[in-house]
Every structure is written in C-alpha cells, then in structure tokens.
GUVONU-305432 format. One line per field, with one value per residue (C-alpha): residue number from 1; residue in three letters; x, y, z. Coordinates in steps of 0.5 Angstrom, whole numbers, plus 500, padded with zeros to 3 digits. Each point is the difference from the previous one (the first is absolute). Example, Ala and Ser with C-alpha at 12.3 -4.5 7.8 and 13.67 -1.06 7.14 Angstrom:
resi = 1|2
resn = ALA|SER
u = 525|502
v = 491|507
w = 516|498
REM end
This chain:
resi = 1|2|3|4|5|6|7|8|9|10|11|12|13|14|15|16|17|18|19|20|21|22|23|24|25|26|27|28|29|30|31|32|33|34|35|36|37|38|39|40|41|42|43|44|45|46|47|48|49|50|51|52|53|54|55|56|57|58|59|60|61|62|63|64|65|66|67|68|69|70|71|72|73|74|75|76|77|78|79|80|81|82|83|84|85|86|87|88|89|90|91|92|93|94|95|96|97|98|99|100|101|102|103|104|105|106|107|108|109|110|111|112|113|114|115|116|117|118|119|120|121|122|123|124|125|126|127|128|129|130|131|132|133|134|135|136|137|138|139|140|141|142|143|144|145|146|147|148|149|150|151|152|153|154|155|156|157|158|159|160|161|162|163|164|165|166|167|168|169|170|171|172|173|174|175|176|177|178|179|180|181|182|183|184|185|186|187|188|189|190|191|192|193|194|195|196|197|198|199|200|201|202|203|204|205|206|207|208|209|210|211|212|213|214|215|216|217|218|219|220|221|222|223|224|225|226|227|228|229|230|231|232|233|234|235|236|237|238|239|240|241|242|243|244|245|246|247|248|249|250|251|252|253|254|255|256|257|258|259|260|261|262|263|264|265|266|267|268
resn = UNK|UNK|UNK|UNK|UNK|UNK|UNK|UNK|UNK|UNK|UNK|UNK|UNK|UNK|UNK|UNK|UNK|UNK|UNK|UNK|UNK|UNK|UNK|UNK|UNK|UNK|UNK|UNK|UNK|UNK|UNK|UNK|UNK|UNK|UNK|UNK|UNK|UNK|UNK|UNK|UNK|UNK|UNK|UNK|UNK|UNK|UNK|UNK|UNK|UNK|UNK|UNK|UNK|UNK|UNK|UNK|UNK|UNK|UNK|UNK|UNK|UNK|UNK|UNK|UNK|UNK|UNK|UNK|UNK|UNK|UNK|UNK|UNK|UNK|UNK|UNK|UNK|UNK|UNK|UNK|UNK|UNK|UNK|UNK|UNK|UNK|UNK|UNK|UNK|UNK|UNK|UNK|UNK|UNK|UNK|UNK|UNK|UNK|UNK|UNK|UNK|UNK|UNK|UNK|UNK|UNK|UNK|UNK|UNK|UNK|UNK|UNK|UNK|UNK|UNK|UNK|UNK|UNK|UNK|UNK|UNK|UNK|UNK|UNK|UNK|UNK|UNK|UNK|UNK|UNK|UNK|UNK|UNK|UNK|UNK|UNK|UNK|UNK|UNK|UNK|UNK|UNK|UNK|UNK|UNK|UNK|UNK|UNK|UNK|UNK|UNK|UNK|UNK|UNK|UNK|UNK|UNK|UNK|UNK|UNK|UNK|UNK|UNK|UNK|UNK|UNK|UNK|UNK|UNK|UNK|UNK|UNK|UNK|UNK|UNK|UNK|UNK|UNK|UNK|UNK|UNK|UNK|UNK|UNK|UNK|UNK|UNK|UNK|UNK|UNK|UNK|UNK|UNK|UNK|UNK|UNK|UNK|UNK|UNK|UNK|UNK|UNK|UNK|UNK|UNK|UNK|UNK|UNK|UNK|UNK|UNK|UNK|UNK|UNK|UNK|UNK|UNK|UNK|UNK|UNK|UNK|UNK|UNK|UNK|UNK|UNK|UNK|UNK|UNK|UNK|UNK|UNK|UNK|UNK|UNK|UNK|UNK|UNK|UNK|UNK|UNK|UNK|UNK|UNK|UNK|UNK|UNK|UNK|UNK|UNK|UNK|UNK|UNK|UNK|UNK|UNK|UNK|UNK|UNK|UNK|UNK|UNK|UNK|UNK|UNK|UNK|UNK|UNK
u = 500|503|500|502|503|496|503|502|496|503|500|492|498|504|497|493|501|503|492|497|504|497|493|500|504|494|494|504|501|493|499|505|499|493|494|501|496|505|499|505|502|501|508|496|504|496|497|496|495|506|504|496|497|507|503|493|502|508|497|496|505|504|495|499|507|503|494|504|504|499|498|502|497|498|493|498|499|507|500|504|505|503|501|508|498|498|498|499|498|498|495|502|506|500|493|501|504|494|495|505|499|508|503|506|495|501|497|504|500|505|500|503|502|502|498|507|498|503|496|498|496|500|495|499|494|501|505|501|507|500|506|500|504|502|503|507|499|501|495|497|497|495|504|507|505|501|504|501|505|505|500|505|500|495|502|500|492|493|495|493|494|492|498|503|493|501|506|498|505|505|500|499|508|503|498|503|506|501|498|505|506|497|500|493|493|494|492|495|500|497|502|502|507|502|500|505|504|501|500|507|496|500|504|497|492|498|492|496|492|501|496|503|496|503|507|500|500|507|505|501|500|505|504|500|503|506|496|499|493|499|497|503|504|503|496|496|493|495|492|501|505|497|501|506|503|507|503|507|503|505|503|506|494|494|506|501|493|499|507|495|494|505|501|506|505|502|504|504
v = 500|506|506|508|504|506|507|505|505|505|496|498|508|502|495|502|507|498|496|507|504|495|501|508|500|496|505|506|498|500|507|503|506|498|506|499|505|504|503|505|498|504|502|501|495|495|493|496|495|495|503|497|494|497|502|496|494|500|501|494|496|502|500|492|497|504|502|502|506|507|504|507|502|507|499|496|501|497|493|497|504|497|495|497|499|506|501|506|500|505|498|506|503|506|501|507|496|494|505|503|493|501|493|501|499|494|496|500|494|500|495|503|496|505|506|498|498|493|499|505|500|505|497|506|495|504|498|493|502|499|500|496|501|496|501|495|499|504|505|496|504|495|494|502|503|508|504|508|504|501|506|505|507|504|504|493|499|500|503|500|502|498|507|507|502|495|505|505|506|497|493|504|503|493|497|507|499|493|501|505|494|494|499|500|500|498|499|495|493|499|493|498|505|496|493|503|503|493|497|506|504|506|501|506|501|506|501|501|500|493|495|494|496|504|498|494|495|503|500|492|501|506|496|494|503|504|506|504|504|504|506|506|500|493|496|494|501|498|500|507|503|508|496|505|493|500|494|500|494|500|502|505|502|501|504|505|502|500|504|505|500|502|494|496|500|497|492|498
w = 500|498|504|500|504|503|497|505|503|495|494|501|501|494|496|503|497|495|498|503|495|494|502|501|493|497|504|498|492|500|502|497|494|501|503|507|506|503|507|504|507|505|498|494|496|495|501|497|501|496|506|505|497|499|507|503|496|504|506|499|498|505|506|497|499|507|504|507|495|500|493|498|494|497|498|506|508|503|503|506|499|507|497|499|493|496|493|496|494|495|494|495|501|494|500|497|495|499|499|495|497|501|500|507|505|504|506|507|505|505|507|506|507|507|495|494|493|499|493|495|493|495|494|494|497|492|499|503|504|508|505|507|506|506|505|500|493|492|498|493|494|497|503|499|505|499|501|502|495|505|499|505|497|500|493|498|502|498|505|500|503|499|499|503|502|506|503|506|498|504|497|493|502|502|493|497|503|498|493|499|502|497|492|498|504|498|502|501|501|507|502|494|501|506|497|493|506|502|493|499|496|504|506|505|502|504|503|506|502|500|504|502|496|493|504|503|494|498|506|499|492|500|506|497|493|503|501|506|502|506|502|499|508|497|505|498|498|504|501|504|494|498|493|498|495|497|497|496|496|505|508|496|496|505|506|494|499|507|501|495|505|506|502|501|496|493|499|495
REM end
C-alpha cells in the first residue's frame, strides 16, 4: 500500500493559495471589459460588484478549508483577526486599471503566522503571469524561480509608481528627489510593477496610501526574489504599517534610496 507524506505547513498553505488565486482569476476574466455597476467608497476609491463577488467567493473558500484562520480583505468585514494565521486577500488590486479595461490588474493573497507574511500570490488574470513567495524558499514566476536584477546603483535604476496622484505634498517631493537619481521612471501597473520588479524588469517602486492587503502579498514574493520591501523608515511591513512602501532589486539599492529619503546611508 502505497502512502504520502504530509506536505509541510507552508508548503500546503501555498498550494491552497495558489488554488485560490486559479478560481479568482477565472471569476475575474468574466468581469473584465464588461458593464459593471461602479460604487465609491468611503476614501472615494472604486469598487464594483466583481470586486465584491470575488472577494465572497475567497472567503468562503478559506473559511472551508481553515475555519480557525483570520481573514483580511477589502471589500468585507474583517475575521479572527487574533488569530495566528491570517490571510489577506484583495479581489482586485488596480480596479482603476480594470474598470479602464487595462489589463495590469492582479488579485493579492498572502498568509500570515504571528503577524509576518510567509506565503504570497501576485496573480495578473489578463495576462496568464502569476508570482508566488514563501518564506525559505525562491520566488517562482509561473512556476519558474525568478530573480531581482540586482541592480545597485540608483543611476542605473527603473523607478515606478502606480500614480502621482497617490502622493501628499511631502510623499510627492521624496519621489521627485528619486526621479532626479535614477535612469528612467514610469507610472501605473499597480501590483503587477512589484511581480516585473521580482522578475528583474524593474528595480525600484515607491508608494504610499497603501493597506495591508495592496502589500502584504508582495513582502515574500519580493524577498524571495533577492528584493528588499519595507516601508519608507526601513522597517519591516506589518499589519500597522501607514502604508509608505519601498521596495528595491536590492539592499545597496534600497539603502540609497532610503539615503534620498533622509534615511540611513548608502551601501556599496
């Protein structure tokens, strides 16, 4: 009689999120470009019934497969959020970017134990691409390990941002200041920027006004690529985070951009 051995912890809750991200994308694909009733919540960002809908569908997926684990999503009311294990998952990341009928929007799922991300999915459903993180373990992009540029010199680098129009005044001056040290800089891409970051096609992303579940996914898929991610003091990103988020191809890389903020000093 043949038998198998039981996967370990993390290795089961990537492959669960991995099976969640394949039904989202599917639910998502059958929105997309397609007349959709748009609301305005209360930071006056977009949602949509798709929005909704599909983060429902992750809930009760999770709920069935680890009913003692905390959920925290956009769209919903939060769960068990003492709980050790805690997912946070966001349905639509970019809704700007889908209701536009851009194709960079992507669906975020990551797993925390004690509060760190240990597993993360960035799944763009367009597009067929989808990076996965786990703590010990490469970063894979569809499947294959990936890899950061490396990059170390800011004058070398590619800086983005989703949109200026997420900046305060301050916030707006810091990214100035590294535009004017890096080679090019570009806009858009939402989480989609964060999974080319990890694939080594850009090397710098700087934001902020984001929520933990726009970030948490990203922390093992960047880390697990090379990458460094943190907020704009250096510090690792938790569920209390003001969502300030820099990530970088690499530590030279990031500690001269933090050098930019006021921060630390420059490596290498």
């Amino acid at each position: 009689m043949q038998t198998t051995t039981p996967l370990p912890e993390t290795d089961r809750l990537a492959d669960f999120a991995a099976s969640l991200a394949d039904t989202t994308d599917a639910m998502a694909m059958t929105y997309f470009r397609k007349p959709l009733d748009i609301e305005a919540k209360a930071d006056d960002s977009p949602v949509t019934q798709a929005d909704r809908a599909i983060e429902a569908e992750m809930r009760t997926h999770i709920s069935k497969a680890f009913p003692t684990h905390g959920i925290l999503g956009e769209e919903h009311e939060d769960a068990r959020l003492d709980a050790e294990r805690i997912w946070v998952i966001d349905p639509i990341d970019g809704t700007k970017s889908f209701l536009s009928g851009m194709p960079s929007f992507g669906t975020l799922i990551a797993c925390l134990s004690g509060g760190v991300p240990d597993v993360g999915v960035i799944s763009i459903p367009p597009t067929g691409e989808r990076w996965t993180g786990q703590s010990g373990a490469p970063s894979r992009f569809n499947g294959v390990p990936c890899r950061t540029s490396g990059r170390r010199n800011l004058g070398e680098a590619i800086l983005y941002t989703t949109s200026p129009d997420s900046f305060d005044a301050a916030g707006l001056a810091h990214f100035e200041a590294l535009s004017k040290k890096v080679a090019m800089r570009r806009f858009g891409g939402d989480c989609y920027a964060y999974g080319l970051l990890a694939s080594g096609h850009v090397d710098l992303l700087f934001e902020m006004n984001l929520h933990p579940y726009d970030y948490m996914a990203l922390v093992p898929v960047i880390e697990g690529a090379g990458g460094v991610i943190t907020d704009w003091d250096g510090q690792p990103l938790t569920l209390a985070s003001e969502g300030k988020v820099i990530a970088a191809a690499s530590a030279e890389l990031h500690a001269q951009a933090l050098a930019v903020l006021g921060h630390g000093k420059p490596q290498g």
